[in-house]
LOMAR-842541 format. One record per residue: residue in three letters; x, y, z of N, C-alpha, C, O in turn. Coordinates in steps of 0.02 Angstrom, whole numbers, plus 50000, padded with zeros to 5 digits. Each point is the difference from the previous one (the first is absolute). Layout:
ALAXYZXYZXYZXYZ/...
***
This chain:
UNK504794812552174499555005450018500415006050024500554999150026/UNK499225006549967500325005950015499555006050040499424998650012/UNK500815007550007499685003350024499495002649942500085001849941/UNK499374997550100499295004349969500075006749954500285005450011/UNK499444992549944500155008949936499595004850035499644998750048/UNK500465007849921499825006450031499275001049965499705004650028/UNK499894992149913499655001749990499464994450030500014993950003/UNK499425012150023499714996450060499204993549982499545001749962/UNK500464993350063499514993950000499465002649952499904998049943/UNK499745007550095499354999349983500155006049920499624999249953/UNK500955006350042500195003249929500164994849951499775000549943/UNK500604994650073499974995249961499604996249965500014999749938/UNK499594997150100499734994749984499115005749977499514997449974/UNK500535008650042499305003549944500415000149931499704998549949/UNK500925003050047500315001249947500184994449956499864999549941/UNK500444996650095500064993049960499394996649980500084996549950/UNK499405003550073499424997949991499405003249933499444998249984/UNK500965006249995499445003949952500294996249929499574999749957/UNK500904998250029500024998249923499794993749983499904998749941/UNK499994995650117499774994149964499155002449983499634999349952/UNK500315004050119499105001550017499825002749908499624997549959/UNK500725007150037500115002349935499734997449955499455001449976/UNK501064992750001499984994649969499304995749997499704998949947/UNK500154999450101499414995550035499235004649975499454998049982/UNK500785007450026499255003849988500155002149939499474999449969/UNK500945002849992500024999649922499684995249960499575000249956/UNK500794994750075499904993749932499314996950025499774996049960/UNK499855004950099499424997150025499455006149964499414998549987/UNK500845007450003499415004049968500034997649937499474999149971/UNK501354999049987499934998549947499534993049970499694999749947/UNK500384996250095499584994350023499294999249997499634995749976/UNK500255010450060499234999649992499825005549972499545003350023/UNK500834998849915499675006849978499634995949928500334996049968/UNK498825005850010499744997549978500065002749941499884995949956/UNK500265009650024500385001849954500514996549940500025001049939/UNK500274996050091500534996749981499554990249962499774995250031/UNK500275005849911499654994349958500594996549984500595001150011/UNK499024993049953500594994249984500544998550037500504997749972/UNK499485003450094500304998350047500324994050017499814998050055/UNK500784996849909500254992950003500004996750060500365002050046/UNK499464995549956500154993750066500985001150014500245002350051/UNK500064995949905500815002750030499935007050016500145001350058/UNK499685003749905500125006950052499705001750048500205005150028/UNK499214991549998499664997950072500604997650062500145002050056/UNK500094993049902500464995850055500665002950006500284999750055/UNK500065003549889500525007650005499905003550050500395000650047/UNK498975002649946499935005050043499904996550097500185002450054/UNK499434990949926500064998650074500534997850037500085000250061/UNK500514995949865500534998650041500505006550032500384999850048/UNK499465005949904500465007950036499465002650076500275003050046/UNK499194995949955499645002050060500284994050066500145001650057/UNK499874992449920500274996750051500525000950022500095000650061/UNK500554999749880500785004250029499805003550023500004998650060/UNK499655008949925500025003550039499724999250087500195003150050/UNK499444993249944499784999650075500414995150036499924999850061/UNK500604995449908500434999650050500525002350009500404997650041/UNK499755008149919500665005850006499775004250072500385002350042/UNK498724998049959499775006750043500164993650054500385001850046/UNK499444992349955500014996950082500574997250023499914996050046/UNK500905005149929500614998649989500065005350040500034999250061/UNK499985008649904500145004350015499925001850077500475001250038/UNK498624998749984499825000950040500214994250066499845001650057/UNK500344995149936500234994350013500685000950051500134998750058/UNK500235004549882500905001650017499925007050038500375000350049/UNK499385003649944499855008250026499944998450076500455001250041/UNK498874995549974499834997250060500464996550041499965001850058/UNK500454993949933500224996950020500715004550003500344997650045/UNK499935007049929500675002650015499765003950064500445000850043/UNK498895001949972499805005750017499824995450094500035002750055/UNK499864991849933500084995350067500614998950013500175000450059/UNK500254998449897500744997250007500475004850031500484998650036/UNK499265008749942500425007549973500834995150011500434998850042/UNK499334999349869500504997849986500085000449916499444999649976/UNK501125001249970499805001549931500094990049993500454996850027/UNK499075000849936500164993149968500234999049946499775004249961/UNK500664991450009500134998449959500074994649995500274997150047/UNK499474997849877499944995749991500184998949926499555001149959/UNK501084996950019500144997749957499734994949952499824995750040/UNK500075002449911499884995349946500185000849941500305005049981/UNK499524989749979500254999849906499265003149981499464997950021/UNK500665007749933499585005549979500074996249924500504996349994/UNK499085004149952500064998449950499605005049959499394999649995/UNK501015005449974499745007850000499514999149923499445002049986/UNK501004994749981499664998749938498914999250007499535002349967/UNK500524993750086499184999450029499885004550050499405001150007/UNK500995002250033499765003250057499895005249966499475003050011/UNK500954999349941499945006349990499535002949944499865005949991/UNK499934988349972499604999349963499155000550039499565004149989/UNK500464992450040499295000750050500235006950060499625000150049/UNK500835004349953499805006150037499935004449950499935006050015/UNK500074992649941499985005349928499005001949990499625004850002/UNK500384986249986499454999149986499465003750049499465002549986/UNK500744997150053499455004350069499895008049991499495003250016/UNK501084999149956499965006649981499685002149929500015006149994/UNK499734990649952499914998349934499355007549996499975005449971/UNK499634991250073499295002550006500195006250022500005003649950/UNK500154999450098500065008550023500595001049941499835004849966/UNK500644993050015500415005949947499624998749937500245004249962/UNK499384992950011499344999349948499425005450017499695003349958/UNK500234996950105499345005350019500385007749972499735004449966/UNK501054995550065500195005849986500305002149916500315005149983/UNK499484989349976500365003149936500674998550000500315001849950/UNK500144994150113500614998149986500204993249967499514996449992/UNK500875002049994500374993949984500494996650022500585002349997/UNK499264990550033500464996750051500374996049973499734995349971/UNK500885005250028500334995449966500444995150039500325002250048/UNK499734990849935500594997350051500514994349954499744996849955/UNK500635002850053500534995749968500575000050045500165004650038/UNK500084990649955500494995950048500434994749954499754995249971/UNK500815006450030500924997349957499894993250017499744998950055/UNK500444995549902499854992050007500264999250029499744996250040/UNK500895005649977500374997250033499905002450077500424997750039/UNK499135006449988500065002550078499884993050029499564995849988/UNK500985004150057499774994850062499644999350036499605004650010/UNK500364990950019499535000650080500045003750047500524998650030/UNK499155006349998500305005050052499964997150067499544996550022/UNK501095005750015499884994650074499755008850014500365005049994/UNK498804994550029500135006450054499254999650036499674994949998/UNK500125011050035499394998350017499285001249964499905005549974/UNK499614989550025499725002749958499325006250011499855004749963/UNK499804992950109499835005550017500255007649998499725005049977/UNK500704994650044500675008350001500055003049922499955005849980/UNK500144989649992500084998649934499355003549970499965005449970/UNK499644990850044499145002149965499875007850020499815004549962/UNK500334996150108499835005950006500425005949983499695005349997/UNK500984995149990500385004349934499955001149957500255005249978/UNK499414990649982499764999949916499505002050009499785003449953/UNK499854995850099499185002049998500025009350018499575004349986/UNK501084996550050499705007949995500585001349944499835004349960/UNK500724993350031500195004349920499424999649943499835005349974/UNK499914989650007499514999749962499435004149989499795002049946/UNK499994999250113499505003650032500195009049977499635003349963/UNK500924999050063500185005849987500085000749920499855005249971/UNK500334990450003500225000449939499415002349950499945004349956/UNK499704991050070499184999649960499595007150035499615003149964/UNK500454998150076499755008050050500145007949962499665004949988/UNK501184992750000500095008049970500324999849929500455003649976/UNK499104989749987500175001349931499265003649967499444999150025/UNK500645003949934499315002649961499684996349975500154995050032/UNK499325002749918499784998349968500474999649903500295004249968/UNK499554988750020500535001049946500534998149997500304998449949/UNK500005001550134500504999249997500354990350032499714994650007/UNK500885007250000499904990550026500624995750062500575002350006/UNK499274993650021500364996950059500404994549982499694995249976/UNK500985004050029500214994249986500564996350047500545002550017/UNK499194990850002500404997850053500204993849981499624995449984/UNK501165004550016500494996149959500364998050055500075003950047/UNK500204989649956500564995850023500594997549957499954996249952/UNK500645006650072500554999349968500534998450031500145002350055/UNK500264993249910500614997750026500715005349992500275001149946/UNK499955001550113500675004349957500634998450020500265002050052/UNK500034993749900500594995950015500575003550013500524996950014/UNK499465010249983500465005150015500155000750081500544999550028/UNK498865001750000499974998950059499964994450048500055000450061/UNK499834994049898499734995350023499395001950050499975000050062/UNK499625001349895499195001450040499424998149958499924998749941/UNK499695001450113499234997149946499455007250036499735000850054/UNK500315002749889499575007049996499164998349993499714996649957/UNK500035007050101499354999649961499455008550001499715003650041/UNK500394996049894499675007349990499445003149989499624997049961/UNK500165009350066499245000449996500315007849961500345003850034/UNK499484998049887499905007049984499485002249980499534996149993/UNK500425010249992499185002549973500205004849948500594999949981/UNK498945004949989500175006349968499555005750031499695004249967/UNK500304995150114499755005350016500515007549999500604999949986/UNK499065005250029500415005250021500695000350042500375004950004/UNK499694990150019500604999950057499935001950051499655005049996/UNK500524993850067500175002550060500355005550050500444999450042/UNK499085007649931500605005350025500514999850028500024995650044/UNK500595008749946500574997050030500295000450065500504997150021/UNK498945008950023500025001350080499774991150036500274996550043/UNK499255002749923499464994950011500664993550002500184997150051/UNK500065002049891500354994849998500765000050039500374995149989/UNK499845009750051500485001550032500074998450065500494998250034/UNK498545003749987499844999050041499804994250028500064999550061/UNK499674995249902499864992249995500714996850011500054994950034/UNK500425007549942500694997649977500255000050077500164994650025/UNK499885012050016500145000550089499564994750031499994998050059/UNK499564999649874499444993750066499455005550056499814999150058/UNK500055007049891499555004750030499304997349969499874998049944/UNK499595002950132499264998149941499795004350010499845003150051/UNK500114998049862499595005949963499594998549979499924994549974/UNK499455012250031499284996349980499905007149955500145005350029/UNK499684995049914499905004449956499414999149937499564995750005/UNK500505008949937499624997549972500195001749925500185005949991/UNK499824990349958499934999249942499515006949975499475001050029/UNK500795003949912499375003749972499644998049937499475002249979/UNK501044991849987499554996949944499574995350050499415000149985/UNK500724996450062499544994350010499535002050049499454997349996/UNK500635005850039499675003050085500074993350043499594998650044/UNK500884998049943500184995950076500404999350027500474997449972/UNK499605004850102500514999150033500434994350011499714994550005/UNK500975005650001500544995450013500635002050030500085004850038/UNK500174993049950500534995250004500134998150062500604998750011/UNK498995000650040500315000250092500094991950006500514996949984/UNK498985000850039500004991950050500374994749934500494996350006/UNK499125004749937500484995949964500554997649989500164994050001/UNK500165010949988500775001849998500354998650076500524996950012/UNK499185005450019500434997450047499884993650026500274998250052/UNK499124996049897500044993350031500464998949973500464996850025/UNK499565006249893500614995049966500534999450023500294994549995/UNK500065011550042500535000750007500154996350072500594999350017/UNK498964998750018499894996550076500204993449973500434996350023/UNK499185002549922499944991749976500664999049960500244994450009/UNK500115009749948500664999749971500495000350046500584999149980/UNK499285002450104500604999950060500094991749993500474996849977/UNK498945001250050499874996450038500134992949937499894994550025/UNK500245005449930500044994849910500705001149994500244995349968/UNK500265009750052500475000749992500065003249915500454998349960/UNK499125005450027500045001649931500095008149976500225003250048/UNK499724999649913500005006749963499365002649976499714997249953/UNK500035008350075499455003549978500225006349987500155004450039/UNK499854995449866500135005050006499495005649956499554997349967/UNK500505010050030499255004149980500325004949971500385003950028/UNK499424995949899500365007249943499415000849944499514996649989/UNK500695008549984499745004449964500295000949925500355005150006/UNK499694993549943500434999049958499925006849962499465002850009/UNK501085001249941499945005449983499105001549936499655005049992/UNK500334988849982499554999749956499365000250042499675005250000/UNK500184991050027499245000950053499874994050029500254994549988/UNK499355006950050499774992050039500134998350073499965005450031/UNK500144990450003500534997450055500104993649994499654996049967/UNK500965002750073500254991549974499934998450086500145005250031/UNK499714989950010500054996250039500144994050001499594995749983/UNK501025002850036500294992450009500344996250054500315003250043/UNK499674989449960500064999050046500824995949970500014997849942/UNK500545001550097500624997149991500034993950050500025001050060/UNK499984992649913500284994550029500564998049992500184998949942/UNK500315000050115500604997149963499664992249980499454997850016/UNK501094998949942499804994249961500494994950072500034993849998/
***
């Protein structure tokens, strides 16, 4: 355990708390929207098995928030992550909002990635706001793809979230980079970002011993990734 992060109990845990809720009220409208005919008995149970992840990502979450916030203490709790499924079911939670928006979610993960020793809460909630942003300030049309890769160069196991949005102005991203929270706004999308997110990831990449890192590539988009050593 370590000293308590700077971003505070109750900013947290409204913030961490909106993407499973997300999730949960997506696929439950999708659920009961009567609209929707020929409806299979397996895509019933699809959809309920992603509403149930999601509701125990939200009571994990809420769970760990609370309890650092008694402790004022940061926790960490190590385990064998098996990304191939984890990451597959945090994908899946997002399916429904980047579908509402006209985007496309993509995920694939290298056969060979290992088991990740790390945390998985901390974990969930990094992917959940790269993801989140990703799917926020891409347009319509356009698409999200979050890949796990092995890079034997470095000996690291990468895991990446890119999009083909507009990119991240470059004051904006300079400023995230000092670990400044900036709250601004997108003029293709009208939503504000980049503040509490970004700086969980980068709270949760202290504390994993890992690399968060945030670019802009000359062609378009942004890349967010996370670096494990192997």
């Amino acid at each position: 355990m370590t000293k308590k992060s700077s971003v505070s109990a109750i900013s947290k845990l409204a913030h961490e708390i909106k993407n499973p809720l997300t999730a949960i009220i997506g696929f439950t409208q999708v659920m009961s929207d009567p609209a929707r005919e020929n409806v299979t008995l397996q895509q019933m149970r699809n959809w309920a098995e992603i509403v149930h992840e999601s509701a125990l990502s939200l009571s994990a979450i809420c769970e760990r928030v609370l309890e650092e916030d008694n402790t004022s203490t940061d926790i960490v709790r190590i385990e064998d992550v098996d990304f191939h499924e984890f990451g597959k079911n945090i994908v899946a939670q997002f399916q429904e909002e980047a579908k509402s928006k006209g985007v496309r979610l993509d995920f694939k993960i290298s056969d060979n990635f290992p088991i990740l020793q790390t945390d998985p809460i901390l974990l969930t909630q990094m992917l959940n706001n790269m993801i989140s942003n990703a799917i926020k300030f891409t347009p319509k049309g356009g698409s999200v793809k979050v890949n796990g890769e092995v890079d034997m160069k470095s000996n690291a196991l990468i895991l990446v979230v890119q999009d083909t949005g507009k990119g991240i102005p470059s004051d904006v991203l300079m400023a995230l980079r000092r670990g400044e929270q900036v709250t601004t706004s997108s003029d293709s999308s009208k939503h504000k970002g980049w503040g509490i997110g970004i700086k969980v990831i980068t709270e949760n990449a202290q504390k994993l011993d890992c690399n968060f890192e945030l670019y802009c590539p000359k062609e378009k988009g942004t890349v967010a990734l996370l670096k494990f050593p192997m």
